[in-house]
DOLUMLO-670372 format. One record per residue (C-alpha): residue in one letter; x, y, z. Coordinates in Angstrom, 1 decimal, m for minus. Layout:
! DOLUMLO-670372
['A' [X Y Z]] ...
//
This chain:
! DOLUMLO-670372
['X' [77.4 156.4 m119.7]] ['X' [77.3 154.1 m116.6]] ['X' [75.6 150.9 m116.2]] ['X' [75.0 148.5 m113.4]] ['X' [74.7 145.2 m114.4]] ['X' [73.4 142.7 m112.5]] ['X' [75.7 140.0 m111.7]] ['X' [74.0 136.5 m111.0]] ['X' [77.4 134.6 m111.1]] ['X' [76.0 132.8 m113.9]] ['X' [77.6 133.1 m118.0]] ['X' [74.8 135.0 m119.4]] ['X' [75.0 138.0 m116.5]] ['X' [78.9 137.9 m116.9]] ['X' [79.0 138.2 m120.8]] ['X' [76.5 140.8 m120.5]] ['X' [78.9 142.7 m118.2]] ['X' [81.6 142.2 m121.0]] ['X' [79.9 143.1 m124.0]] ['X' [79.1 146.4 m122.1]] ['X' [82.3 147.5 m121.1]] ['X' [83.8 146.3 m124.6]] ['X' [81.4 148.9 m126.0]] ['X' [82.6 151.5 m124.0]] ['X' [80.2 151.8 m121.0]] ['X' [81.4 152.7 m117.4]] ['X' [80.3 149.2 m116.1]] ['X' [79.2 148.5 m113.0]] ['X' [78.6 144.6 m111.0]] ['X' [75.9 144.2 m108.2]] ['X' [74.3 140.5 m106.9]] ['X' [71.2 140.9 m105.7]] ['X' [71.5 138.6 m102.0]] ['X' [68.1 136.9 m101.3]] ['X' [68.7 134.2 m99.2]] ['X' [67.8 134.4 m95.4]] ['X' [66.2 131.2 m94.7]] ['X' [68.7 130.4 m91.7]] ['X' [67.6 126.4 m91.3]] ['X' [66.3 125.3 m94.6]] ['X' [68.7 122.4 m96.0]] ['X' [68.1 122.4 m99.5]] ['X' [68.2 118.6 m100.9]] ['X' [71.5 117.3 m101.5]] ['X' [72.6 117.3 m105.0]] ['X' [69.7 119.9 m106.4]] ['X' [71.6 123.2 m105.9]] ['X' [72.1 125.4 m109.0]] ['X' [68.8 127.0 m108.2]] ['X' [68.2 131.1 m107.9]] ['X' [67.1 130.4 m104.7]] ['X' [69.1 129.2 m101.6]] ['X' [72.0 128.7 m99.5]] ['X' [74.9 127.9 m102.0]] ['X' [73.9 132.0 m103.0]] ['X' [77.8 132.7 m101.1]] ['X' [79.1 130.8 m104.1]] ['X' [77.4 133.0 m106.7]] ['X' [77.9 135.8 m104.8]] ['X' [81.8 134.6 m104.5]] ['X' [81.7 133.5 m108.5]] ['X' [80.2 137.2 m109.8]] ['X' [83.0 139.2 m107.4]] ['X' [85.8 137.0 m109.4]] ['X' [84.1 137.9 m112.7]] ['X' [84.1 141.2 m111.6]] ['X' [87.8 141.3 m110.9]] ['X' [88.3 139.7 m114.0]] ['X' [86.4 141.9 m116.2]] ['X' [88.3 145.1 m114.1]] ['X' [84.7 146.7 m112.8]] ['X' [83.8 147.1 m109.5]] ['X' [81.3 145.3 m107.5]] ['X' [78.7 145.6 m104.7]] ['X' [76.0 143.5 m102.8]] ['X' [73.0 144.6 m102.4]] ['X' [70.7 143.1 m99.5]] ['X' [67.3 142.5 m101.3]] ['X' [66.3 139.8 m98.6]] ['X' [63.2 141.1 m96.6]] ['X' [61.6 142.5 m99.9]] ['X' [62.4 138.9 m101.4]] ['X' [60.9 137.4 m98.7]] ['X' [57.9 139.7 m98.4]] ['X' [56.8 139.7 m102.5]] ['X' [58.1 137.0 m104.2]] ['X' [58.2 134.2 m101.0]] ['X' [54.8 135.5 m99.6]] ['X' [53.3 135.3 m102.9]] ['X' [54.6 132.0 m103.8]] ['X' [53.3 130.9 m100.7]] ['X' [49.6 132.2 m100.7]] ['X' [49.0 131.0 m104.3]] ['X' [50.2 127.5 m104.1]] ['X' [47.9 127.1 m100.3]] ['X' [45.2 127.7 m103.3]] ['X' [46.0 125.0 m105.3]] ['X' [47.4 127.3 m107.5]] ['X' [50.6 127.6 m109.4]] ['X' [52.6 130.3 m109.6]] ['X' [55.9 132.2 m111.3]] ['X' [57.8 133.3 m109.1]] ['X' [60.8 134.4 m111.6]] ['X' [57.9 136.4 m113.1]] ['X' [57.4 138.6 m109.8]] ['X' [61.5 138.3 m108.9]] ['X' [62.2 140.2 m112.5]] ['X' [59.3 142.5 m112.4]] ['X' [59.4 143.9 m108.8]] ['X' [63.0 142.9 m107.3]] ['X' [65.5 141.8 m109.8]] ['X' [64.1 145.3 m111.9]] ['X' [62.7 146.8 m108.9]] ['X' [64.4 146.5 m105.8]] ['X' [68.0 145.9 m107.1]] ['X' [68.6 148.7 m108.9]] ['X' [66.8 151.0 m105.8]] ['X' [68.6 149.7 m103.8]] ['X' [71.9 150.2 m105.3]] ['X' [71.3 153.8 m105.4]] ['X' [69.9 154.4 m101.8]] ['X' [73.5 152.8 m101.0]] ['X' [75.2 155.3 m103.3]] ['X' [75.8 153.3 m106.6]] ['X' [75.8 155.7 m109.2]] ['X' [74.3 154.7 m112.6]] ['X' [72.5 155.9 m115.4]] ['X' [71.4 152.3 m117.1]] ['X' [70.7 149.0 m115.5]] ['X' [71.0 145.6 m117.6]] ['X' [70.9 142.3 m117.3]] ['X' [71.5 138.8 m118.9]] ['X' [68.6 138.2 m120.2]] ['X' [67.5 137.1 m123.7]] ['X' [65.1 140.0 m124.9]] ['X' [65.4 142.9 m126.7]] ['X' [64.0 146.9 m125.5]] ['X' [63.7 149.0 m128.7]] ['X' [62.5 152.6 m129.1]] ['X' [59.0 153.5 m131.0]] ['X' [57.4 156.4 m131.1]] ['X' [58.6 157.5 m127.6]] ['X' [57.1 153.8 m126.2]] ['X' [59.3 151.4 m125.2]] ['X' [58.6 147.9 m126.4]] ['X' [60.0 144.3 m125.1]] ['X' [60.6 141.9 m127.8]] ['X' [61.5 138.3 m127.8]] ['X' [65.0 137.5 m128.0]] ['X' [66.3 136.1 m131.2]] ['X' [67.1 133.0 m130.3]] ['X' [63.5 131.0 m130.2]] ['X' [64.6 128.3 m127.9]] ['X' [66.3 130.7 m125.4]] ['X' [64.4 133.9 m125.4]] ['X' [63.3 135.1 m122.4]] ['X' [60.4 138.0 m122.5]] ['X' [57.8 136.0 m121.2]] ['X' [59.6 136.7 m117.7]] ['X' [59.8 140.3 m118.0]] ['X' [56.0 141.0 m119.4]] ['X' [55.5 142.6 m115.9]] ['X' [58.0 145.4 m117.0]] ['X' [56.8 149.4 m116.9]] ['X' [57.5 151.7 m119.2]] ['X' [59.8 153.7 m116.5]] ['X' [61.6 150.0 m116.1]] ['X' [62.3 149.3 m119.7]] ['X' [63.0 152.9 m120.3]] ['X' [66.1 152.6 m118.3]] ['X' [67.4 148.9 m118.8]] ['X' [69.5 147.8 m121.3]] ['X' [69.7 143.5 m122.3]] ['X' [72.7 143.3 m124.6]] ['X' [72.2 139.6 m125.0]] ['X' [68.8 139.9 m127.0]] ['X' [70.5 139.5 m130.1]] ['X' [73.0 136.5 m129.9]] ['X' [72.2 132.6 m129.1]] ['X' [73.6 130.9 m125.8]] ['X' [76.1 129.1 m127.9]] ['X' [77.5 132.4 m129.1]] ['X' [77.6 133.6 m125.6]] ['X' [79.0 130.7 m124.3]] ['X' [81.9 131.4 m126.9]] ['X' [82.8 134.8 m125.9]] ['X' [83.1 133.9 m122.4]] ['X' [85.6 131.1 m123.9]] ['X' [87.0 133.4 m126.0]] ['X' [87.6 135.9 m123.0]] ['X' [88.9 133.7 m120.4]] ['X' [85.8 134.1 m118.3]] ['X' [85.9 131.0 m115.7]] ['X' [81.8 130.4 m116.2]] ['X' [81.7 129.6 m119.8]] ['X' [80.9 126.3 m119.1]] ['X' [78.5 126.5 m116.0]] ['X' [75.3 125.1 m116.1]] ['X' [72.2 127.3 m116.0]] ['X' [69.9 127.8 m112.8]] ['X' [67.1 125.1 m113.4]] ['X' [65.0 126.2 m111.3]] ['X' [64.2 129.1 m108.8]] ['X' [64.3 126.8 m105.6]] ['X' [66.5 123.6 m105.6]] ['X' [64.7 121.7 m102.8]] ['X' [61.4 120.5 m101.7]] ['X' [59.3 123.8 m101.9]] ['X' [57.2 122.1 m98.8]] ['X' [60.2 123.5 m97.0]] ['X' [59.2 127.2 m98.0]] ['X' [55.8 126.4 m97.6]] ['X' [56.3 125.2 m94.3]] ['X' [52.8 124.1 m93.3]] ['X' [51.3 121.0 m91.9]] ['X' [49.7 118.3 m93.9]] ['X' [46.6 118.6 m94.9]] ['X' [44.7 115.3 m95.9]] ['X' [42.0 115.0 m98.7]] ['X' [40.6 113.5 m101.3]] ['X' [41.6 112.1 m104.8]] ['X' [39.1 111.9 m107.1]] ['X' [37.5 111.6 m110.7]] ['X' [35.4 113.8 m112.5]] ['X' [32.0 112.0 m111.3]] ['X' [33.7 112.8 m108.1]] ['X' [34.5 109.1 m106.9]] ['X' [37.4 108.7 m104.4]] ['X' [40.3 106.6 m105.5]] ['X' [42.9 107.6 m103.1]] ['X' [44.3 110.4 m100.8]] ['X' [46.9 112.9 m100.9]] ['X' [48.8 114.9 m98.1]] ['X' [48.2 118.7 m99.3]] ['X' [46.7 120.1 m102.8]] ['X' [49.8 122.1 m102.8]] ['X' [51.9 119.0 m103.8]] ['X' [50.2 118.7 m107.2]] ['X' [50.5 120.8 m110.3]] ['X' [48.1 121.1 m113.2]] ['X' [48.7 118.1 m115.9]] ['X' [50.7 115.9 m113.4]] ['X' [50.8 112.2 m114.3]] ['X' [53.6 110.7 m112.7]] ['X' [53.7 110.6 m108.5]] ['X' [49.8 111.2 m108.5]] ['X' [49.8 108.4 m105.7]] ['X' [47.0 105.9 m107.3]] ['X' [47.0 103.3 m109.4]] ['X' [44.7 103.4 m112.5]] ['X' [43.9 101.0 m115.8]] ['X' [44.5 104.3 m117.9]] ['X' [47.0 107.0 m117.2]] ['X' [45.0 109.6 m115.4]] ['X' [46.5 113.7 m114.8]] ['X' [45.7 116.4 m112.3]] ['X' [42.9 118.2 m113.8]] ['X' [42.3 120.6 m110.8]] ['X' [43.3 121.3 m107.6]] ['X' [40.2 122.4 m105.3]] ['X' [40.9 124.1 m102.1]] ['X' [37.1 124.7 m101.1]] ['X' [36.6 120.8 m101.1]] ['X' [41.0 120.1 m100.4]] ['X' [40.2 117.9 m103.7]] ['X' [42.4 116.4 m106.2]] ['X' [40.2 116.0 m109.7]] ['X' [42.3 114.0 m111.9]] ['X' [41.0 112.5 m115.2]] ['X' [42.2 111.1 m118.8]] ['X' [44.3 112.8 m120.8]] ['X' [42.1 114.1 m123.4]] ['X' [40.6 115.9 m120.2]] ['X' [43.7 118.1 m120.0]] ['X' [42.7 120.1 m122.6]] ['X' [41.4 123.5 m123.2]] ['X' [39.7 126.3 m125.3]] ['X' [40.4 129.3 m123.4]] ['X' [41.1 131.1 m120.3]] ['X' [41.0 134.2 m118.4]] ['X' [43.5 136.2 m116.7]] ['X' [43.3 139.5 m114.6]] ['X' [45.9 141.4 m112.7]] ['X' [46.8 142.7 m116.7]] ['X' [50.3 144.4 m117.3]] ['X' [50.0 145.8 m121.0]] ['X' [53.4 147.2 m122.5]] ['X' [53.0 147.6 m126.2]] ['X' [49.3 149.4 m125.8]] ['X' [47.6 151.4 m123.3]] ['X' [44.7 148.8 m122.9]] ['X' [42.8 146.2 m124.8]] ['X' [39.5 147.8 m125.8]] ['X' [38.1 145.7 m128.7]] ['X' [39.0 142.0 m129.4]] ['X' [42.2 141.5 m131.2]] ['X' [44.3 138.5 m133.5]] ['X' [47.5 138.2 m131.4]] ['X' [49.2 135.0 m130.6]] ['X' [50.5 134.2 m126.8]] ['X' [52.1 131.1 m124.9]] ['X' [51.0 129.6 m121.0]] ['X' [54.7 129.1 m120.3]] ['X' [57.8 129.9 m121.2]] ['X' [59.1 127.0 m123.0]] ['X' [56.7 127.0 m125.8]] ['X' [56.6 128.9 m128.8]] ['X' [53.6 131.8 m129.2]] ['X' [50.3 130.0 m130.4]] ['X' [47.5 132.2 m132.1]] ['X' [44.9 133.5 m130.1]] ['X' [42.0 136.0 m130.2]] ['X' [42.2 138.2 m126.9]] ['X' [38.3 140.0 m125.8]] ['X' [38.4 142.5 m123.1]] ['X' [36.1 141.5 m119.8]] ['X' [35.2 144.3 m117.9]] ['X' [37.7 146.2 m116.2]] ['X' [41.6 144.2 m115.9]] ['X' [40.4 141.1 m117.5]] ['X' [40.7 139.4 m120.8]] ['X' [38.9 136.1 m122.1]] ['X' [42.0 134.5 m124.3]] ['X' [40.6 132.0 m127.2]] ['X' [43.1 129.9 m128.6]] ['X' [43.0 129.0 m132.3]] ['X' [43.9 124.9 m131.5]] ['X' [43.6 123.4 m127.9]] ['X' [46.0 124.3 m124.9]] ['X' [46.7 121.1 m122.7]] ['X' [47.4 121.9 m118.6]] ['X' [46.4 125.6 m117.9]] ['X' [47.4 126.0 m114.8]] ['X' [45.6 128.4 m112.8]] ['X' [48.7 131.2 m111.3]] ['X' [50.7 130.8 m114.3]] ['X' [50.8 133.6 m116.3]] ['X' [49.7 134.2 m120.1]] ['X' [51.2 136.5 m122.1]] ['X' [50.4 138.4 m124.7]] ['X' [52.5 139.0 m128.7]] ['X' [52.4 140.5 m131.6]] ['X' [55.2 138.5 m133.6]] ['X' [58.2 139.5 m131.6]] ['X' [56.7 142.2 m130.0]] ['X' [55.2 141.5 m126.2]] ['X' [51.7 143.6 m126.3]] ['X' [51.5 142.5 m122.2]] ['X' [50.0 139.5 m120.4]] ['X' [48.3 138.3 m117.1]] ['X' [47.6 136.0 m114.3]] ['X' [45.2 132.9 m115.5]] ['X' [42.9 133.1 m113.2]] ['X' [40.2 130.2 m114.7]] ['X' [39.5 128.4 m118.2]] ['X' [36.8 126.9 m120.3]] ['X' [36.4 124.1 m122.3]] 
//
């Protein structure tokens, strides 16, 4: 069988190329190139991001793990459907005072997506397509489900809860099963030259004003009674639960509670403030089930670094679920996205689009 792997020119993506061919695959490498933002200087010292102009150097680090490994390589140009899906999108929901995922949307519709359509259109020829992630695809009942990886701390399904059937049908993650330490020690073992690089920390390493690439726009600060104590420069420069770099000085350390665009308003308020009962999300993606029709136990987690939390999930009308969490969520942030588990198993997720108290 023959896979095409995608190469990031990071350890994981390499490995993952290795551990295939060891197992006797016809492996194939392709980078995904996504950068095409000819002027935008990225802030010195905060490279090592998915996102930007050192991308030559990945591109340059996978061909050499490619060599290494003995497969052969390509690049495919994903830029303009980057730029149109993930960028735009990025773009639109942050100018709301929202805060969005872009790696969410990158795995789901290019990295998954585009990539691998791509490839073929240019006459790659594959039968599988996997990646470094740290999940796991498994076979029930003719559905495919995503599980979490087994590594707690380093699994990765949250980003792929976007993921169709026909997607997960055809992908394979060979790292699902091992820790990044173990990972790290087969690329050691094997000679690989990235068993020590660090990990992307982000998917943009400079000030994402520069993608957003719009004009200040000044408002108001304020409490919850709705009294002014300062100003800021664009809503878009604050996240949900911010403390530090709010830009006013307080008795008692205050946090962004909401960012309104109607009003261009900054709410912030004490800590205890922060926290929440439930939310909603729409724009659903369900992989374990068909659809939610009754209310269901499940547990689920607001981002990716912490663990699943219990939950009850109630269907609202068409595409929408009311999420109730058993103990208190602090910073929901509105554009994030929730998803949705039964132990390792994802059942599917959403885009928060409000909460409740």
């Amino acid at each position: 069988m023959k896979v095409l792997v995608g190469l990031s020119g990071g350890v994981d993506s390499s490995v993952a190329a290795l551990i295939l061919k060891q197992q006797g695959y016809e492996v194939v490498g392709a980078t995904m190139s996504i950068w095409g933002k000819n002027g935008i200087a990225v802030q010195e010292g905060k490279h090592n991001a998915c996102y930007g102009p050192d991308e030559i150097e990945d591109i340059e680090e996978a061909k050499k793990i490619a060599d290494q490994i003995g497969i052969p390589y390509h690049v495919v140009d994903c830029v303009s459907k980057y730029e149109d899906i993930v960028l735009e999108n990025f773009k639109k929901e942050y100018l709301q005072g929202h805060t969005p995922n872009p790696c969410v949307w990158c795995n789901a519709l290019i990295k998954f997506g585009v990539l691998p359509e791509v490839a073929k259109l240019n006459g790659v020829e594959f039968d599988k397509f996997a990646t470094g992630h740290y999940a796991r695809v498994e076979e029930e009942n003719g559905r495919f489900l995503l599980k979490r990886g087994v590594a707690p701390n380093k699994d990765q399904s949250y980003f792929l809860y976007r993921l169709k059937q026909e997607q997960l049908k055809n992908i394979i993650l060979p790292l699902g099963n091992y820790t990044k330490d173990q990972i790290r020690a087969i690329a050691k073992e094997n000679g690989l030259d990235v068993a020590d690089k660090p990990d992307s920390q982000d998917f943009y390493g400079g000030d994402y004003n520069e993608l957003l690439n719009v004009e200040e726009k000044i408002g108001n600060i304020v409490d919850l009674n709705g009294k002014i104590l300062g100003t800021h420069k664009g809503i878009w420069n604050y996240t949900i639960g911010q403390r530090k770099g709010i830009g006013i000085s307080s008795s008692e350390p205050l946090y962004v509670l909401s960012l309104n665009k109607d009003t261009n308003e900054v709410v912030v308020g004490p800590a205890d403030k922060t926290f929440k009962k439930s939310l909603f999300a729409s724009d659903l993606n369900w992989i374990a089930i068909d659809e939610l029709k009754t209310s269901i136990k499940a547990q689920a987690k607001i981002r990716s670094t912490q663990q699943p939390t219990g939950v009850e999930i109630v269907p609202v009308g068409v595409d929408k679920v009311k999420v109730i969490f058993d103990d208190m969520q602090k910073s929901i942030a509105i554009g994030q996205s929730a998803v949705f588990y039964d132990s390792d198993t994802v059942l599917g997720g959403g885009v928060i689009t409000d909460t409740e108290v």
